[in-house]
N, C-alpha and C positions, 0 to 999 in steps of 0.2 A: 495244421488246420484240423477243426475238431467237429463232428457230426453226429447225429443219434442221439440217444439218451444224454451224452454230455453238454450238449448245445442245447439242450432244453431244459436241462435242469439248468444254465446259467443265464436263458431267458425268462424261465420262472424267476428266478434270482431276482431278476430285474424289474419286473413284473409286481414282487414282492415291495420293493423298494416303492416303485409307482402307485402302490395300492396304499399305501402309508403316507404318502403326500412330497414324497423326494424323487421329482421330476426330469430335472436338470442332469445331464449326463455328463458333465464335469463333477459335480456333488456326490452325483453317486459313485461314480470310478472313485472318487476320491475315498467317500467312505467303505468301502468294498477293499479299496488297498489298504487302509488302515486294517482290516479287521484279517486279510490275507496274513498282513504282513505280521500282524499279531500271532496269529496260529503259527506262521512258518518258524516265528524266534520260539515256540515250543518244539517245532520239531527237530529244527536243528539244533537245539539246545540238548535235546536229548540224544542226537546224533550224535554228537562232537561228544558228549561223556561217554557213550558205547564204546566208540571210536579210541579213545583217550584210555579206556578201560582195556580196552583190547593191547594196545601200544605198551601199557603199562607208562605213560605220560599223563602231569597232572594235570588235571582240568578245572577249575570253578564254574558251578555253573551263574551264569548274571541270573537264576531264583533262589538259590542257594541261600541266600542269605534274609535279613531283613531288609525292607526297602524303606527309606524316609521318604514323605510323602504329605509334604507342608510340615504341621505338626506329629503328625501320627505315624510310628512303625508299624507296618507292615510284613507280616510273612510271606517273603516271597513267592512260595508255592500255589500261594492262590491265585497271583494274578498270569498261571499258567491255562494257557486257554483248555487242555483237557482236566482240568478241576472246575474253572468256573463255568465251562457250556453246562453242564450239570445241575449248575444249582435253579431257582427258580424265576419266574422270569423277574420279578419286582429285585429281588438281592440281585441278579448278575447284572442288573440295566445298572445299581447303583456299585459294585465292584467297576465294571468298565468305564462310566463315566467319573468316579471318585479316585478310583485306584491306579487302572490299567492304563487309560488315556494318559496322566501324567506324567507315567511311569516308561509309557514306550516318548515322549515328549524330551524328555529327559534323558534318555538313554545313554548316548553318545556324551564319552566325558569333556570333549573337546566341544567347547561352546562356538567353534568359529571353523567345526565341521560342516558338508554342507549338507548333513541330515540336521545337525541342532539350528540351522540357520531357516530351514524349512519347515519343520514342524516347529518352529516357534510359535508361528500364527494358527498352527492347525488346529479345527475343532470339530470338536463329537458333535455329529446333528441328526443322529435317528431320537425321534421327537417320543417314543415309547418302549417301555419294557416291552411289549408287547409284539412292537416291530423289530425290536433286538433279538428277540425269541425265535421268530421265524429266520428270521436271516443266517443265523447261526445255524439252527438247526440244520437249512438248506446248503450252509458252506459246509457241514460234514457231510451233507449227499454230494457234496462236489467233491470231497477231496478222496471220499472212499471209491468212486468209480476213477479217478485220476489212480489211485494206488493199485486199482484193479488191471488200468490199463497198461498195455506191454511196450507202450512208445515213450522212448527214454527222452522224449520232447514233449511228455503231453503237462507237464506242468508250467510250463513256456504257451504253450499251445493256447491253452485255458488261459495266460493272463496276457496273449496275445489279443484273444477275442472280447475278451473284456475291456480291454484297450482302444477296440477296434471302434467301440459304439464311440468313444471319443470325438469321432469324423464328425458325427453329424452335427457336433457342436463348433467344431473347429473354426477356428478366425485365420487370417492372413494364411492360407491356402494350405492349411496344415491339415497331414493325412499321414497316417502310418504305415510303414514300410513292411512289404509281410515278410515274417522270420524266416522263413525260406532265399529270400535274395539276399537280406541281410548275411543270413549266414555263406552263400555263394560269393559275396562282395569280401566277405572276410579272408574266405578257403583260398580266393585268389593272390589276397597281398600278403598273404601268409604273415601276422604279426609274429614280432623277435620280443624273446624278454628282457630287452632291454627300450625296447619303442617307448617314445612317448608319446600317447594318441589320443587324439583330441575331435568332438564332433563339437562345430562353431552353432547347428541348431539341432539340437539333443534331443529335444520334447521329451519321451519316458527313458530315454541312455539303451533303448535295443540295439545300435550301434556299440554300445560300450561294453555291454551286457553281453554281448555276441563274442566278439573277440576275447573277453576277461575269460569264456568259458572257451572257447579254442584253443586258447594258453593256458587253460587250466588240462586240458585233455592232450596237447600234443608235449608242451614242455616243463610238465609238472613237475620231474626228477631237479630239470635245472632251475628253477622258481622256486619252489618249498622246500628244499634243499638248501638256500643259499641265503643267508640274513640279509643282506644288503639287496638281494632282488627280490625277495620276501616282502622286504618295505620299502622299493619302488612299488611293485604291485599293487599293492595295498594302497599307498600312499600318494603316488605321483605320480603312476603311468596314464591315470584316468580323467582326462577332463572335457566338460561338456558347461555350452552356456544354452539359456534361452531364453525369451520376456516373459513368458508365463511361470507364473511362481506356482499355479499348481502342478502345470507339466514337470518344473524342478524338484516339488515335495515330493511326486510320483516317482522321479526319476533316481532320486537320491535313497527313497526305498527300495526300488529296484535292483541298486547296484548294490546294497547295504542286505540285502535279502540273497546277493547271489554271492555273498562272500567278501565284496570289498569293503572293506573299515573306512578308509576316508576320500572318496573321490574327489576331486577338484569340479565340484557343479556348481554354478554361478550364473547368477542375476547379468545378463547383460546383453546390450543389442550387440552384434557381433558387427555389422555391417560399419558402425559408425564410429569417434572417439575415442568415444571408451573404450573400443579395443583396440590397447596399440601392440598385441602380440606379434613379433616379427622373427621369422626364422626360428621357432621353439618347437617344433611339432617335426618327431620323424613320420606320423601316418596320419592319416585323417580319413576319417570314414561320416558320408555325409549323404542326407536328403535333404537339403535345404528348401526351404519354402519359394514354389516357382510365382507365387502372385499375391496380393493382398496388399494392405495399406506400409507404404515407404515414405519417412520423413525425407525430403529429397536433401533438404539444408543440414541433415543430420550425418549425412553418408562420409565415410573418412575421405580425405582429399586425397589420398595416396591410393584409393582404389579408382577414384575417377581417373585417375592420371591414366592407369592404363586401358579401363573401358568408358566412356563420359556416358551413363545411360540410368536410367530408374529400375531398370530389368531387373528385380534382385536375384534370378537365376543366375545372369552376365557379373554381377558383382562378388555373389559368393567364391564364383571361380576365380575373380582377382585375389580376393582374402585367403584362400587355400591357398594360393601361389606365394603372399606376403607370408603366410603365418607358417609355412614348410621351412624345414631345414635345407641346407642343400644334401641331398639322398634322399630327402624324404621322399614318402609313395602318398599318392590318391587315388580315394575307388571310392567313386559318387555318383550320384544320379541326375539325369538333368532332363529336362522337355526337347523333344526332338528339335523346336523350336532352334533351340540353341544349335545343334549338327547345322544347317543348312539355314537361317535367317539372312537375309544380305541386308542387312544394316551396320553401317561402321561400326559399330559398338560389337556386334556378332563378331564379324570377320578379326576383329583387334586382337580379343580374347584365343578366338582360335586359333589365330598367326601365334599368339604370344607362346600358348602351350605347345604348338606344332615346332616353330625355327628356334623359342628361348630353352624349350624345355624337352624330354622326352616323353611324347606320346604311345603310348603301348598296346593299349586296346579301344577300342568302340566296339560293345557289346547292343544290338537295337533290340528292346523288349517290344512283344505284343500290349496292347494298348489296356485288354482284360486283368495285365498284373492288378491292379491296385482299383479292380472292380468291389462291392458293387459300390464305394465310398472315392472314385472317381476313374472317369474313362482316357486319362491321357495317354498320350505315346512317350515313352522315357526310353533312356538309353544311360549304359551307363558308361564311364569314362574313368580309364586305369591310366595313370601318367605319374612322372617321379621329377619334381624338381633340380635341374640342370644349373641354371641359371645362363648355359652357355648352349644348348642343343640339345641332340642328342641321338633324334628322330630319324631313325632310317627306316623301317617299314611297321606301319601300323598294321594292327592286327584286326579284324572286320568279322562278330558274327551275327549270322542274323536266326537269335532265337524264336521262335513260333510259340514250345509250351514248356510248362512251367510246374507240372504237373498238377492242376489243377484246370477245370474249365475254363476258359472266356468269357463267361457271362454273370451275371450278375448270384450265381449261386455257388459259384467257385469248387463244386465238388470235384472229388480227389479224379483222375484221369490217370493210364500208363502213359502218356507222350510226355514226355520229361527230359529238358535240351541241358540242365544243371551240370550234373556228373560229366556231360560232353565237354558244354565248355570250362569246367577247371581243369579237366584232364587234358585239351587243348592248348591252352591257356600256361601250364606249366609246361610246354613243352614246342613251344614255339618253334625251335628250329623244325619239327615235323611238320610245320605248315605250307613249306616252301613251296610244295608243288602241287598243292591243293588250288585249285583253278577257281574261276569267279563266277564259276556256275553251284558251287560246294556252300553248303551251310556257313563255313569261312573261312577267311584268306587272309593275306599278307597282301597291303599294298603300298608300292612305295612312295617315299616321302616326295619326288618328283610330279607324282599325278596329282597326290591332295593340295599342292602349288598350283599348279597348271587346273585345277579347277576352285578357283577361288577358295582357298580353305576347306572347301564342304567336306563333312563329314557325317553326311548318311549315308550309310550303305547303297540304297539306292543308286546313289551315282557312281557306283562300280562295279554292281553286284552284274552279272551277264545274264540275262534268261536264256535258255536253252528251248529253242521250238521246234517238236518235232511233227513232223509232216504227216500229214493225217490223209492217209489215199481212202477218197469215196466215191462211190458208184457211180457211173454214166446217170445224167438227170433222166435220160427215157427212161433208165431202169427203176431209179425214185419215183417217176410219175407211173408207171406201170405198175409198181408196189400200191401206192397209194389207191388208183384204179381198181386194184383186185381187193382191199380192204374197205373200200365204199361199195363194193357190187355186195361183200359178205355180210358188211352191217345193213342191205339194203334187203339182204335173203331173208336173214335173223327178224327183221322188224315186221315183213312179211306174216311170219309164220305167228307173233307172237301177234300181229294185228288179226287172224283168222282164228286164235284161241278167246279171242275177247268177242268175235260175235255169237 
């Protein structure tokens, strides 16, 4: 999370954009990511040849060359974003919109990747040189206090936040997951390089994006090391759907900007027909959309079967259930709703993951996560496809903070339950005698039966009430007695200055 001078130079940004007549915060994220994602192919373009240089490994860089560009070649060197910010604003409005747009359009030589598939439609729509000028100018005040800054998340951070304004446009109950739980949801199911993982509703791939860089930092030796898991990685470990095709252009530059060449991102409602993925997925990492408009006639029939309900929270959980391997893990989020509802449909799903499947953890977030762009209570939910059981004692914590406020300003705090529970969390057997009065516990598969499914903490957690000894009441009203006689002294004296 980002604050100070950074957060105001990307609400000027914004500001910028508004004062130009591009209102709409879909439009703008969108062209905002175009113009990121333009700079970042300079700089890691220049990266990778350092890099390459150093190794004494060859490199091409994609400006290297000339670029065709309808009829006309082009030198590629110009359409690097540190030559053309430079030139003036009339020449670089018509470079970007002639040259550069095309050219990042095009990029990807695989037409039926799911970046060429998404910016097919994409289009340039700052309406003047003039508004190109400043915006630019203002993304190198962004990117030189990012370079400045010493948190090796703050370039995540910044396209977190910029992401974030997305909420307020948001349809069918869609809201962004902050990189913080993302990355805690990741640390826990520890991805293997050989997973295949899949988010059923993607939106920008911070799910995908998360984990591609936790495998990039913990098993880099055995991934880039290895040709055939070199190109799983790349190729096949990554797939994410969703209905919004700008969420998908976003998202497909996201992952195509953190290193992956061709992710599996695709157009599709996950809930319904068209997806008939079953048993293809060892992980799934998910915040599915808990409300908003649901074709009921459209829903696959193999999900009703096992929860009959409109709930698309109740349904996703079917579909991660169908769409897992057997082994596979899940670490998702869901509306407390879901823990403790008593409607068949509730109960169905929890029996199902509780006696078919292994349940692992129930983590209960404070309701401030996912402030100030909505106040629900989530929890999140670690389990691994069985098909037969599994479930001997769930694991129960009940996080408070997060390191960040509660409220609707979310500034940074020390209270911070993270590092707790994955440090917990990978060490289960420790838990054993940690009692139900403890931040969290083990409880067994026995009790969560014997109370209807439910799966809030609440219905296990113990309060501990310790006995508060106070004073005899004569001596309270005695006190009290002696604090009316002194404010009666005091009033006295200050009534005898006033005459």
């Amino acid at each position: 999370m980002i604050t100070g001078e950074l957060k105001n130079k990307i609400d000027g940004l914004w500001d910028i954009f508004a004062a130009g007549g591009l209102v709409n915060p879909l439009e703008v994220i969108e062209q905002i990511t175009y113009l990121m994602f333009i700079r970042d192919l300079d700089d890691v373009d220049n990266k990778r040849e350092k890099e390459s240089a150093m190794l004494g490994l060859p490199y091409k860089s994609i400006f290297a060359d000339d670029v065709k560009i309808g009829d006309r070649s082009i030198n590629g060197k110009q359409l690097k974003w540190s030559v053309f910010h430079d030139f003036p604003a009339g020449r670089m409005y018509t470079v970007m919109q002639e040259w550069v747009f095309p050219f990042i359009k095009n990029l990807h030589g695989d037409k039926n990747s799911a970046y060429s598939k998404y910016m097919d439609d994409a289009i340039f729509k700052l309406p003047t040189p003039l508004l190109l000028s400043k915006v630019v100018d203002s993304l190198d005040e962004i990117y030189e206090l990012m370079n400045a800054n010493q948190s090796i998340d703050v370039r995540g951070d910044v396209y977190e936040y910029l992401l974030n304004k997305i909420a307020s446009a948001g349809r069918n109950g869609q809201f962004r997951t902050p990189r913080h739980i993302i990355r805690m949801m990741v640390e826990m199911v520890d991805p293997k390089a050989d997973d295949i993982i899949c988010d059923p509703a993607c939106g920008t791939s911070g799910f995908l994006v998360s984990a591609a860089e936790y495998l990039k930092e913990t098993k880099k030796e055995e991934i880039f090391f290895n040709k055939a898991k070199k190109d799983h990685y790349m190729n096949t470990m990554f797939n994410g759907f969703d209905m919004d095709r700008t969420m998908l252009r976003i998202g497909a530059m996201n992952m195509m900007t953190h290193g992956i060449d061709n992710p599996f991102i695709e157009y599709r409602d996950s809930l319904s027909d068209q997806n008939e993925d079953k048993e293809k997925y060892s992980l799934i990492l998910a915040n599915p959309p808990f409300k908003g408009s649901l074709d009921a006639d459209a829903v696959s029939a193999d999900l009703l079967k096992v929860c009959k309900t409109k709930k698309t929270e109740l349904l996703f959980l079917a579909l991660f259930l169908r769409m897992l391997k057997v082994g596979g893990r899940c670490a998702c989020i869901v509306p407390d709703g879901v823990l403790f509802g008593s409607s068949k449909a509730h109960k169905a799903i929890r029996q199902t993951i509780v006696d078919e499947n292994r349940l692992e953890a129930v983590i209960s977030m404070p309701s401030g996560v996912f402030k100030p762009y909505a106040g629900v209570s989530t929890a999140i939910l670690v389990f691994t496809k069985t098909g037969h059981g599994g479930t001997d004692k769930v694991w129960f914590y009940d996080m408070t903070a997060d390191g960040f406020s509660l409220d609707d300003k979310r500034t940074p705090v020390n209270e911070n339950d993270i590092a707790d529970i994955i440090k917990r969390f990978k060490n289960l057997d420790g838990e054993a005698d940690r009692k139900r009065t403890d931040k969290s516990f083990l409880v067994p598969k026995k009790d969560i039966e014997n109370n209807d499914y439910d799966l809030s903490i609440n219905k296990y957690k113990e309060i501990e009430y310790v006995p508060v000894d106070y004073p005899p009441t004569s001596e309270i009203m005695a006190n009290i007695r002696s604090l009316e006689a002194e404010i009666a002294k005091e009033l006295n004296g200050l009534e005898k200055l006033l005459k």
